[in-house]
C-alpha positions as CSV (number, residue, x, y, z in Angstrom):
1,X,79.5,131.0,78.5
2,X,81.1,128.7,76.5
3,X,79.9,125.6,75.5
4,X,83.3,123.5,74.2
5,X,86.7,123.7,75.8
6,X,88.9,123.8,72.6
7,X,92.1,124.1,74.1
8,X,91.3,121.1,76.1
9,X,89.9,119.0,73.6
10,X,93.1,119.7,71.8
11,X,95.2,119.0,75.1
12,X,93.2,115.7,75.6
13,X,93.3,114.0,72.1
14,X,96.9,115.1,71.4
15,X,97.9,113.4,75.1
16,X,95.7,110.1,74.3
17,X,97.2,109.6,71.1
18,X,100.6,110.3,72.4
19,X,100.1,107.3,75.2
20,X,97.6,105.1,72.8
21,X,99.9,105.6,69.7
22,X,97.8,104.3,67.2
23,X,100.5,103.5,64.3
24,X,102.5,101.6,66.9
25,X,99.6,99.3,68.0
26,X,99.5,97.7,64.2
27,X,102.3,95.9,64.5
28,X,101.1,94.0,67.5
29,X,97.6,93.5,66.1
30,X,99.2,92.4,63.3
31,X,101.2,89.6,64.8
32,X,98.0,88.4,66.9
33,X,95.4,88.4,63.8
34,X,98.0,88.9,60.7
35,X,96.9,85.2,59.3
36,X,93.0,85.6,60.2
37,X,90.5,86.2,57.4
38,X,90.0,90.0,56.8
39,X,86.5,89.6,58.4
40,X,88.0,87.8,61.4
41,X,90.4,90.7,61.4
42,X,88.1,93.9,61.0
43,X,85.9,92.0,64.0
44,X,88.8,92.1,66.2
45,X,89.6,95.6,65.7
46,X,86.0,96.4,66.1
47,X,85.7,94.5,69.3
48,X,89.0,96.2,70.8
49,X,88.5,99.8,69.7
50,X,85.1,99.0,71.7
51,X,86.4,97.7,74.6
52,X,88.8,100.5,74.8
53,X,86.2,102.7,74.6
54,X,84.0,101.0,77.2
55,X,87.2,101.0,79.5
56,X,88.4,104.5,78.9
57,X,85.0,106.2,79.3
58,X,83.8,104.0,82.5
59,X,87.3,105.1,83.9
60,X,86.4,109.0,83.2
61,X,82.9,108.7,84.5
62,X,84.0,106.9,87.8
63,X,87.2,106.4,87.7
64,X,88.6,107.5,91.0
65,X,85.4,106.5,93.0
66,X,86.2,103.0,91.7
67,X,89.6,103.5,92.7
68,X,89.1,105.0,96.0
69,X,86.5,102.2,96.6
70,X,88.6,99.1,96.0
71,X,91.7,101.5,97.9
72,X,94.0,100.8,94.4
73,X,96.1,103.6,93.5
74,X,97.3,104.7,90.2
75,X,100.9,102.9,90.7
76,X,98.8,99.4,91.7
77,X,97.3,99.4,88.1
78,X,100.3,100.8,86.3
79,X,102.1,97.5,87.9
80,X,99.3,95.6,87.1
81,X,99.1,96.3,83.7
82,X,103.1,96.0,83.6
83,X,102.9,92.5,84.1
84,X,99.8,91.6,82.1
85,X,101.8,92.9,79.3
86,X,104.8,91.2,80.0
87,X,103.3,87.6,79.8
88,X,101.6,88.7,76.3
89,X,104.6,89.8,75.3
90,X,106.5,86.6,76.8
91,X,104.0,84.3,74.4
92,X,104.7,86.3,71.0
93,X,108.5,86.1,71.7
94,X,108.1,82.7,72.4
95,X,105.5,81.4,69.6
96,X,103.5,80.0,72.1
97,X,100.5,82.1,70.7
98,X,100.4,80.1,67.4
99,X,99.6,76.9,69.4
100,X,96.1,78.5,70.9
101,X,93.1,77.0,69.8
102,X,91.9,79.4,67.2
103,X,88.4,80.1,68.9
104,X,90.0,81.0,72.0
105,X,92.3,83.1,70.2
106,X,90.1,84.9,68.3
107,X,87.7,85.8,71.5
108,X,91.0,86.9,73.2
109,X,93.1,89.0,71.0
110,X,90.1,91.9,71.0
111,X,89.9,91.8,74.7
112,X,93.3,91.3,75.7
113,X,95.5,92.3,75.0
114,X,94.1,94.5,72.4
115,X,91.2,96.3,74.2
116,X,93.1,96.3,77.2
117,X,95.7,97.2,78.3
118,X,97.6,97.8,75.4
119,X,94.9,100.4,73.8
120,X,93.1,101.2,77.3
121,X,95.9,100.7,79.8
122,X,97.3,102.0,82.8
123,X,98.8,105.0,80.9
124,X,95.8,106.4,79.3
125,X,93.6,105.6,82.6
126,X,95.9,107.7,84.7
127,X,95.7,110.3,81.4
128,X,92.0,110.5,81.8
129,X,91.2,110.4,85.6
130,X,94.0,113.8,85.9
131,X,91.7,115.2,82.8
132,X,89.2,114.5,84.7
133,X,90.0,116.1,87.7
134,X,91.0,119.1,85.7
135,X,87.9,119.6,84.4
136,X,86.8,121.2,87.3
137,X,82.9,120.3,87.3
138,X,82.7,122.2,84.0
139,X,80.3,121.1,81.6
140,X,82.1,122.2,78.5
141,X,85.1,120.9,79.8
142,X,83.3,117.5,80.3
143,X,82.3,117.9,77.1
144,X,85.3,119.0,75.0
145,X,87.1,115.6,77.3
146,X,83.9,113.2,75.8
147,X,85.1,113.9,72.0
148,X,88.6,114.2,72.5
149,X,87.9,110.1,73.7
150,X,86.1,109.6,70.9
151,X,88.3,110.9,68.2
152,X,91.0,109.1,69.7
153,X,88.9,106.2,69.2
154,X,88.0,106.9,65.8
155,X,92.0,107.0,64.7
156,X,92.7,104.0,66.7
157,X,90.0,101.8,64.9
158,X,91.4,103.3,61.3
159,X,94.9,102.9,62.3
160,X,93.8,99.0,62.9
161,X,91.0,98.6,59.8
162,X,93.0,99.6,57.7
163,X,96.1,97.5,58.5
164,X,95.7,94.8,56.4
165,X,97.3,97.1,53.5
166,X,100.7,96.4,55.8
167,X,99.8,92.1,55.4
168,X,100.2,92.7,51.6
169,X,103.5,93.8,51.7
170,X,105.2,91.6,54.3
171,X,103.3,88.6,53.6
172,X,103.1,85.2,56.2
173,X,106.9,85.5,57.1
174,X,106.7,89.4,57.7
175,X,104.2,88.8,59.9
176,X,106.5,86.7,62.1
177,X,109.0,89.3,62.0
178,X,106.2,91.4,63.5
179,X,105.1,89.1,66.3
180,X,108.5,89.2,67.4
181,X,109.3,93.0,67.5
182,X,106.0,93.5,68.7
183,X,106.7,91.2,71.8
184,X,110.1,93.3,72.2
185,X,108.3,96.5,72.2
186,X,105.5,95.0,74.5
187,X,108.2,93.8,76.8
188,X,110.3,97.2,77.5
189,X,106.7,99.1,77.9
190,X,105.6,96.2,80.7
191,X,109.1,96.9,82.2
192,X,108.5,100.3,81.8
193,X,105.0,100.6,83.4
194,X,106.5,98.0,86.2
195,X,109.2,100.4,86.9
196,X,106.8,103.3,87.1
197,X,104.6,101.4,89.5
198,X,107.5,100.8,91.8
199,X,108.3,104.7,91.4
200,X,104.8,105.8,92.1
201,X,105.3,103.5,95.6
202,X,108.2,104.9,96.5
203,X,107.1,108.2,96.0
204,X,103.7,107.8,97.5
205,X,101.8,109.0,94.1
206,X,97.7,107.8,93.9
């Protein structure tokens, strides 16, 4: 009997990365912690990878008895999430971000909207919980889904470490630039998690 599921292991950590997308969450950590000290700023990515983690692995362990117990549905948190997004997103377009007290900030930015749900959000839940229920009750498939979750942890916190190579090049004004797309690009996927929640409804999908 085996004792690792490759081909789901493969399957799981190429689907994570795919919904996670690593190289596209530096721009938005970027434009949150861009002008924090490089201490402040390996913290943070510390702290979010970690919650991530936290999230994504609570979610696989009891995911759909959490669900089933509060009676949300997949679509609920998708729309959720959606809109969560879209008022993070509303703040970087607007600069109203720069104006937070910087303690506040700092505690925030890991947790929200970096932990969640930008790295662990609706997307990568859902991904999870139908792994999950794949699995089947098979140990090495359990297994194979555990490090799958944990690579896909260890490129997201050395997509984010490692960022601060980007701050050189674009320097204080870049970083602007980057707040701005990166409230763009968190605004369409809000819209596009809301509109998948309303599908989800329509449809009937849990």
């Amino acid at each position: 009997m085996a004792v690792f599921d490759a081909a789901l292991f493969a399957e799981a950590t190429i689907t994570l990365v795919v919904i996670m997308d690593p190289p596209g969450t530096v721009p938005v950590f970027l434009s949150l912690t861009g002008r924090k000290t490089k201490q402040t700023r390996n913290r943070a990515a510390r702290q979010a990878v970690l919650v991530s983690l936290m999230v994504i692995s609570l979610f696989a362990i009891s995911g759909e008895a959490i669900l089933r117990y509060l009676g949300i549905g997949i679509p609920a948190l998708q729309g959720a999430g959606g809109l969560l997004l879209l008022l993070i997103a509303l703040d970087l377009l607007t600069g109203k971000n720069a104006n937070e007290p910087e303690a506040v900030e700092d505690v925030n930015v890991a947790l929200v909207p970096l932990g969640t749900p930008l790295l662990a959000g609706p997307g990568a839940i859902a991904a999870t919980i139908v792994f999950v229920r794949g699995a089947g009750g098979h140990l090495e498939s359990y297994i194979a889904l555990g490090f799958a979750i944990l690579a896909v942890h260890l490129i997201l916190y050395l997509c984010l470490r490692f960022s601060g190579a980007v701050i050189r090049l674009v320097k204080d004004s870049g970083i602007t630039l980057l707040a701005k797309i990166a409230g763009l690009l968190l605004a369409a996927i809000a819209v596009q998690l809301i509109a998948n929640s309303v599908r989800g409804f329509i449809t009937g999908a849990s």
